[in-house]
C-alpha positions in Angstrom: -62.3 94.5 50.4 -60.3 92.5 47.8 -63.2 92.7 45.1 -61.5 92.3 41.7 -57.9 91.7 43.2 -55.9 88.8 41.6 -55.7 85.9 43.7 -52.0 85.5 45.6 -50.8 82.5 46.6 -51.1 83.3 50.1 -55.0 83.5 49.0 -54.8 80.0 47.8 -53.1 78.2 50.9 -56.3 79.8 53.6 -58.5 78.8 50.8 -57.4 75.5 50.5 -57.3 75.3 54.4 -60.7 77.1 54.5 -62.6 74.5 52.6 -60.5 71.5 54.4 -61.9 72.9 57.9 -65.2 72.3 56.2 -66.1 75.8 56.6 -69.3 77.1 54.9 -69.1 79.0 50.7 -70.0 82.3 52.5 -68.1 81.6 55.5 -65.1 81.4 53.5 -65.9 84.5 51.2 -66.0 86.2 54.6 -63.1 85.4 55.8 -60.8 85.9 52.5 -62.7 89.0 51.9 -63.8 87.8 48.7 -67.8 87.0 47.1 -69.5 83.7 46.9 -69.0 83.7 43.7 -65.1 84.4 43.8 -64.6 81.5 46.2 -66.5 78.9 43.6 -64.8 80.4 40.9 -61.4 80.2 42.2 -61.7 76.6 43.7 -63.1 75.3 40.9 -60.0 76.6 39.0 -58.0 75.2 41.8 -59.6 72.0 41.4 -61.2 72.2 45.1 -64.2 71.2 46.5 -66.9 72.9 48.0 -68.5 72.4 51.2 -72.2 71.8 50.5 -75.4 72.7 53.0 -76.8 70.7 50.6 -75.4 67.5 51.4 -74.8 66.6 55.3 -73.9 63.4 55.1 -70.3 64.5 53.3 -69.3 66.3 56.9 -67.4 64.4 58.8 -69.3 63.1 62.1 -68.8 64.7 65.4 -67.5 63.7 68.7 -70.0 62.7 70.8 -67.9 62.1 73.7 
């Protein structure tokens, strides 16, 4: 667990690819090893978006081939 470890850069880059795969807040947190409210915190200082349940019509569509 990486609870109240700084952020490394490393960190930042899956982050940042994380939340460009359009992967789910506590999908990510699981993945980075971090909380829910880590992940919010440190994208908002990154300046990244979240992925939001919230609002479907953001994901991009799927193949339907």
């Amino acid at each position: 667990p990486r609870r109240g470890r700084p952020w490394t850069e490393r960190d930042d880059q899956e982050l940042r690819k994380l939340l460009a795969g359009r992967q789910r807040t506590a999908d990510v947190a699981t993945a980075l090893g971090r909380t829910v409210d880590a992940v919010r915190g440190r994208a908002q200082q990154l300046g990244l978006r979240l992925n939001s349940s919230q609002r479907p019509w953001r994901r991009p569509p799927r193949d339907l081939t």
